[in-house]
C-alpha positions as YAML, in Angstrom:
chain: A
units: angstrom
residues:
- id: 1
  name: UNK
  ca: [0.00, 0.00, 0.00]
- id: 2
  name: UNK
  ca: [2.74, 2.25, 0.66]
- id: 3
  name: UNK
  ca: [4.28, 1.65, -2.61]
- id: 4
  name: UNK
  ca: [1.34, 2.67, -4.18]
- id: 5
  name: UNK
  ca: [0.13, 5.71, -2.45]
- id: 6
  name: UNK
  ca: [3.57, 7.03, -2.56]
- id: 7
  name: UNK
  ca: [3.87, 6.35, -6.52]
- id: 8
  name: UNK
  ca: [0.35, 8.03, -6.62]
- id: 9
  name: UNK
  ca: [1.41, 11.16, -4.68]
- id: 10
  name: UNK
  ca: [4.67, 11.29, -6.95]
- id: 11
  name: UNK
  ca: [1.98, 11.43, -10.09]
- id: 12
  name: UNK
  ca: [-0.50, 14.00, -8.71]
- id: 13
  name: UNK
  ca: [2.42, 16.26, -7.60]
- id: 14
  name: UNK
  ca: [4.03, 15.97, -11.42]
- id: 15
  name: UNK
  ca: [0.33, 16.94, -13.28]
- id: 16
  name: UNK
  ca: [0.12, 19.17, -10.61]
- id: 17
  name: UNK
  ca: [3.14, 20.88, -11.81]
- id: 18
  name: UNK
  ca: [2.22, 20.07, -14.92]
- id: 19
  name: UNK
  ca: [-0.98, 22.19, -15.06]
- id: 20
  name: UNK
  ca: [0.40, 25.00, -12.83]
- id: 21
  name: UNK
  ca: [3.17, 25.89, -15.62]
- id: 22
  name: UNK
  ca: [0.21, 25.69, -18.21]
- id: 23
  name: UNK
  ca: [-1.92, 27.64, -16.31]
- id: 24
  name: UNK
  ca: [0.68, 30.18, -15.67]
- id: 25
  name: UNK
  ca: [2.20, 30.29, -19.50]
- id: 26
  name: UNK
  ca: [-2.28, 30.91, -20.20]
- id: 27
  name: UNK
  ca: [-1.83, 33.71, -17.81]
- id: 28
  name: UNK
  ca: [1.33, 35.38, -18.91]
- id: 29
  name: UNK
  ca: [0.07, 35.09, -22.83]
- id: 30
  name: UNK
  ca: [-3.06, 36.74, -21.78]
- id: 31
  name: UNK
  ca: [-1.41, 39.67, -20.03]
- id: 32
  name: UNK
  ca: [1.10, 40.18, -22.30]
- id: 33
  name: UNK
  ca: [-1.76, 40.84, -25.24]
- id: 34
  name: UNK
  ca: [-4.05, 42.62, -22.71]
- id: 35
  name: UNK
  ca: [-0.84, 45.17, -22.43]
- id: 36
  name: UNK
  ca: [-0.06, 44.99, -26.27]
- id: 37
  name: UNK
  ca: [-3.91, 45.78, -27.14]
- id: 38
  name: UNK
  ca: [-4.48, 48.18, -24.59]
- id: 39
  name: UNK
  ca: [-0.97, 50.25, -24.68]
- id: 40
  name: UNK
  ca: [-0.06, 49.35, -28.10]
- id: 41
  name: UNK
  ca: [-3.19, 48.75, -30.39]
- id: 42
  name: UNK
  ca: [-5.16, 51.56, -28.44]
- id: 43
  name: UNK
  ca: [-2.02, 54.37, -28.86]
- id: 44
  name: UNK
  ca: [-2.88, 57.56, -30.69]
- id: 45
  name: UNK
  ca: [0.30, 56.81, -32.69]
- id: 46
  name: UNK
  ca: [-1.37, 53.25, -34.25]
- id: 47
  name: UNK
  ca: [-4.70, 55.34, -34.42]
- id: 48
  name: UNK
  ca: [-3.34, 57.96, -36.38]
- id: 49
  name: UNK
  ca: [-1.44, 55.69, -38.74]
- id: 50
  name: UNK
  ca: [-4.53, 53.65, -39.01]
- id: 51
  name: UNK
  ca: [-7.60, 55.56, -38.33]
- id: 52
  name: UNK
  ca: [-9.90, 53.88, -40.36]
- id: 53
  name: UNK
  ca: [-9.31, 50.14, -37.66]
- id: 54
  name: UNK
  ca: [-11.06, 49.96, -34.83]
- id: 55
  name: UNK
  ca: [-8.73, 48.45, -32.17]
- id: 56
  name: UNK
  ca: [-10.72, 48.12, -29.51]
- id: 57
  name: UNK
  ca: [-12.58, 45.02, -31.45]
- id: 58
  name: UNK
  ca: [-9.08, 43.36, -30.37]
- id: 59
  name: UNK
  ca: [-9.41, 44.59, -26.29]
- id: 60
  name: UNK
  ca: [-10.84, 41.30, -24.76]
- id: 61
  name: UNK
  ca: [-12.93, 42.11, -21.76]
- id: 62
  name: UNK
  ca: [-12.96, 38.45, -20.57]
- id: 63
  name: UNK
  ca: [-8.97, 38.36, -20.60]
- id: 64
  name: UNK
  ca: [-8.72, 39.70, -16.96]
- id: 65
  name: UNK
  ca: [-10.74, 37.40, -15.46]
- id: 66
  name: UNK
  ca: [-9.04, 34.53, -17.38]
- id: 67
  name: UNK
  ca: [-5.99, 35.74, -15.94]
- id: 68
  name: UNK
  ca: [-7.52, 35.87, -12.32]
- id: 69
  name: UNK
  ca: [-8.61, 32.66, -12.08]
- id: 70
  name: UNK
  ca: [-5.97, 31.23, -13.56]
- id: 71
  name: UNK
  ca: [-3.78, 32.76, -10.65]
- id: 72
  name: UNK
  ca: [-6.34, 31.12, -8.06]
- id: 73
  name: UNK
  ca: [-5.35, 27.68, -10.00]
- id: 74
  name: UNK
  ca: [-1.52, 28.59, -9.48]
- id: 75
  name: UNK
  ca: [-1.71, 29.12, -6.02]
- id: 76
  name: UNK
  ca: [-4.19, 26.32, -4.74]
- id: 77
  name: UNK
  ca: [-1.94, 23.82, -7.12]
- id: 78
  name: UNK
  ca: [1.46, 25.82, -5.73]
- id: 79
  name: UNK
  ca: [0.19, 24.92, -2.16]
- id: 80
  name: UNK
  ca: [-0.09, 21.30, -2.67]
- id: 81
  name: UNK
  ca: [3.43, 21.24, -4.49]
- id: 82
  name: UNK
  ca: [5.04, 23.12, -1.93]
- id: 83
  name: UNK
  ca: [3.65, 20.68, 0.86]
- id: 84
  name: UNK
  ca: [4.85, 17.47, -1.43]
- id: 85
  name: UNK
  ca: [8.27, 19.16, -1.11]
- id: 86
  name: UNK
  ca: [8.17, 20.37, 2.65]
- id: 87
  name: UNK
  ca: [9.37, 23.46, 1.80]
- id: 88
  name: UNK
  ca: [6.17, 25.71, 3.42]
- id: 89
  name: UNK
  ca: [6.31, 27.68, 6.76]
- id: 90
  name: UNK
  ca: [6.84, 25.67, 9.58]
- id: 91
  name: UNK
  ca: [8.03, 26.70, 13.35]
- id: 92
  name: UNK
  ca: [10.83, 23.84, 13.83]
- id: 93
  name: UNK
  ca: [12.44, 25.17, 16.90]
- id: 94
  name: UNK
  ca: [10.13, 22.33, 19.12]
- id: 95
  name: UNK
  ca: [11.78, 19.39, 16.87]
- id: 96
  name: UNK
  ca: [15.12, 20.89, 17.75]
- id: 97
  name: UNK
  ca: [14.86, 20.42, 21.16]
- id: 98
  name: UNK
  ca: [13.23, 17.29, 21.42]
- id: 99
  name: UNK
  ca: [15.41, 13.98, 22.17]
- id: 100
  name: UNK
  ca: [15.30, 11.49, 18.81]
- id: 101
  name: UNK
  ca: [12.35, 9.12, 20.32]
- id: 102
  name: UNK
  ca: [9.67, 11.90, 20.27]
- id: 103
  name: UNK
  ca: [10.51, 13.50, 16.85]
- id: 104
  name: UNK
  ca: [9.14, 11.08, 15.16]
- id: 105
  name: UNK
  ca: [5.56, 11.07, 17.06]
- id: 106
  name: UNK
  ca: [5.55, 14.81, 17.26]
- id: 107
  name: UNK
  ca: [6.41, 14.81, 12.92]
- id: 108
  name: UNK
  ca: [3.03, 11.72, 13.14]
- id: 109
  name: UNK
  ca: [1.02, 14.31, 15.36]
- id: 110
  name: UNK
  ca: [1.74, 17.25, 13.14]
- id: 111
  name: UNK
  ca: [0.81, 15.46, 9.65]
- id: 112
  name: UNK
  ca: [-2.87, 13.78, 11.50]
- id: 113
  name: UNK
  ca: [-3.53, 17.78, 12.38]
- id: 114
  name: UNK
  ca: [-2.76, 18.69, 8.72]
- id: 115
  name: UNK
  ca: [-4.54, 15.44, 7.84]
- id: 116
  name: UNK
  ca: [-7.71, 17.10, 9.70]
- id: 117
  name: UNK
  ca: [-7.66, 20.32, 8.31]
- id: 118
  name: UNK
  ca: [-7.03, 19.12, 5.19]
- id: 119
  name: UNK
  ca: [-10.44, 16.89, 5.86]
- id: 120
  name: UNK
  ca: [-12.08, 20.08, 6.72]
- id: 121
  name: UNK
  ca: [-11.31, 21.27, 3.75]
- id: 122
  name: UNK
  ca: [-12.46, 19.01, 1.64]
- id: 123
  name: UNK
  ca: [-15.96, 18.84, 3.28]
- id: 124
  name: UNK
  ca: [-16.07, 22.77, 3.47]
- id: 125
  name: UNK
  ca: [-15.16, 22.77, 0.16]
- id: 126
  name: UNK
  ca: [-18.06, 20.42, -0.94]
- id: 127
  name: UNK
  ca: [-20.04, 23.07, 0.84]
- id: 128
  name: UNK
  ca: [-18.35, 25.84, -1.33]
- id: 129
  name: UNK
  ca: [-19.47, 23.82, -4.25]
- id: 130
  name: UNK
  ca: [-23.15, 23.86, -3.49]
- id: 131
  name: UNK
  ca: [-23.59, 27.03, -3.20]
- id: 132
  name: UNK
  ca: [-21.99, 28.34, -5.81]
- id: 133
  name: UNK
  ca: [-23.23, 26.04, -8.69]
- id: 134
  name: UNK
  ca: [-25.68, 28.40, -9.60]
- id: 135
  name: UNK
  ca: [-22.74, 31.61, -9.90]
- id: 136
  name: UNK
  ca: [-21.80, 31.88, -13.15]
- id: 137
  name: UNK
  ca: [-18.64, 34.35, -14.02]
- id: 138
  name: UNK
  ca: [-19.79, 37.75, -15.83]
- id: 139
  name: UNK
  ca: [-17.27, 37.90, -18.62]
- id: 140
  name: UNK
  ca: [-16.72, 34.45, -19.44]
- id: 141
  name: UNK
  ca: [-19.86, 32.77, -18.28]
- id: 142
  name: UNK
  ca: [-17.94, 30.10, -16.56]
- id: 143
  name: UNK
  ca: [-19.75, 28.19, -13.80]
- id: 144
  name: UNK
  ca: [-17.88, 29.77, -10.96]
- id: 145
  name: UNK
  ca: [-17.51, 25.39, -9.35]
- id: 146
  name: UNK
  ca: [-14.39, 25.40, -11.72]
- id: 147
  name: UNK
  ca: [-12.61, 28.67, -9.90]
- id: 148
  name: UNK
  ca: [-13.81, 27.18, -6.09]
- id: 149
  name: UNK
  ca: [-12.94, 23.73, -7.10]
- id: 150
  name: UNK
  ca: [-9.39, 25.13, -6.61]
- id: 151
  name: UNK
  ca: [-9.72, 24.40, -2.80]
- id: 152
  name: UNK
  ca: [-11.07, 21.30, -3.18]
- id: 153
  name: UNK
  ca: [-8.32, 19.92, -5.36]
- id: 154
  name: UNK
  ca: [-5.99, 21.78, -3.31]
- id: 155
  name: UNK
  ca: [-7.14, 20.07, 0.14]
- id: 156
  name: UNK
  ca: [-7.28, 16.43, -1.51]
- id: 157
  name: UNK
  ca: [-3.80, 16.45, -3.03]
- id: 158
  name: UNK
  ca: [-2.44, 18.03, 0.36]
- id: 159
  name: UNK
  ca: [-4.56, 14.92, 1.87]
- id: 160
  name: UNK
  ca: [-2.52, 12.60, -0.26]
- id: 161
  name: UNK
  ca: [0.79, 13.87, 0.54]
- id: 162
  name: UNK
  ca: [-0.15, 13.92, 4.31]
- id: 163
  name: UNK
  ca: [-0.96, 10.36, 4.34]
- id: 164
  name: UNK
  ca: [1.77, 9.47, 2.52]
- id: 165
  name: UNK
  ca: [3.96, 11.70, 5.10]
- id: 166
  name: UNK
  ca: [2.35, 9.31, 7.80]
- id: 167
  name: UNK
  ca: [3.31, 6.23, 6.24]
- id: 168
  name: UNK
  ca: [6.88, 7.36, 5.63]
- id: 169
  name: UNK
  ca: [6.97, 8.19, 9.15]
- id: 170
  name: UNK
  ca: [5.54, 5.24, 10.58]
- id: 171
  name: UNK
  ca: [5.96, 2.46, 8.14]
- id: 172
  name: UNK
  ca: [9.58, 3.86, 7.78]
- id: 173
  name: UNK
  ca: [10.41, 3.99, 11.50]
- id: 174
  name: UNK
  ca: [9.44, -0.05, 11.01]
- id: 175
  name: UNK
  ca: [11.70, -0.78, 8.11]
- id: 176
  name: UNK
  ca: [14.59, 1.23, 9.76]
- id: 177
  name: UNK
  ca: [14.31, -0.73, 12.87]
- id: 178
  name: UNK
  ca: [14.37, -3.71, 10.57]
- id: 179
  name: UNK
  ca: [17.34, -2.63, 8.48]
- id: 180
  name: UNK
  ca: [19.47, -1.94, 12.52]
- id: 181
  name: UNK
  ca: [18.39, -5.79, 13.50]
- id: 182
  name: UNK
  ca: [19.37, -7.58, 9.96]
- id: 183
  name: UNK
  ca: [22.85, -5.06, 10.25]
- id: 184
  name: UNK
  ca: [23.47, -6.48, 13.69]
- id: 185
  name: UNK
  ca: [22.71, -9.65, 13.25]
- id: 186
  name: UNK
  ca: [24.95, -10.01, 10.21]
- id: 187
  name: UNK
  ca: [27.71, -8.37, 12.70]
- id: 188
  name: UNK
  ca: [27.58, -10.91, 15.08]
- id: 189
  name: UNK
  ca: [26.27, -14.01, 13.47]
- id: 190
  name: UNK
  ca: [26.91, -16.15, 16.60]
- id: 191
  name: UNK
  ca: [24.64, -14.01, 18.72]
- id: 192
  name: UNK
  ca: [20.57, -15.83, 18.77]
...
């Protein structure tokens, strides 16, 4: 099982990386022409070299909020990459202190609290769902599920990484105990 959750977690977290660089090349693309027609297209220099175009057929109104919900995609996706890679906030100075035996429950403890608030999440985002199935977006008529879905997603690959983060800790606190009794016994083969 621990095979397989961790190979899972290892493919979320590469689509998830996947899709944040699309959705962040879809963002820059979109800004860069929003800038080009507004500042470019829309100067009184191309307007009086061309004044018988009308630019502002090229302005897209719905670019904006294409590029603001595409950054709500980049962060909820960037959260559960940055928690695959344990490189988030974290206040560290109680692990530094503690002897070597209670590391390893306090690192358990502090992945079944993210485990629960990620749980929260999930059913909060349900919630978030619901009600906003009937919101639709007012430029780009988009069912506004797909931009709240974000913290769904978010909260069940963060899930998946926790568990996995669990059975590392525990399942590999096993197999390292296992790996110091096969190393000793090889050591001293005439002890048991």
């Amino acid at each position: 099982m621990k095979g397989f959750m961790t190979e899972l977690s290892l493919k979320v977290n590469k689509a998830s990386k996947f899709l944040l660089i699309a959705f962040f090349v879809i963002a820059f693309v979109a800004t860069v022409y929003q800038v080009f027609s507004r500042f470019v297209l829309q100067s009184s220099i191309v307007q009086k070299m061309l004044p018988m175009v009308d630019f502002s057929v090229f302005n897209l109104s719905w670019a904006e909020e294409l590029i603001r919900y595409m950054f709500v995609w980049i962060v909820f996706l960037g959260i559960g990459i940055v928690y695959k890679s344990k490189e988030h906030a974290q206040v560290e100075i109680l692990l530094h202190y503690l002897p070597e035996k209670l590391k390893g429950k306090l690192q358990v403890l502090i992945e079944v609290i993210n485990s629960a608030v990620f749980l929260f999440l999930i059913v909060y985002g349900f919630s978030i769902l619901k009600f906003t199935s009937q919101q639709i977006s007012p430029s780009m008529g988009l069912n506004m599920t797909l931009i709240y879905g974000s913290v769904l997603v978010c909260s069940l690959i963060c899930l998946l990484h926790s568990f996995v983060n669990i059975l590392d800790l525990v399942v590999g606190k096993e197999e390292k105990a296992r790996i110091v009794q096969v190393e000793v016994a090889n050591e001293n083969p005439h002890i048991g």
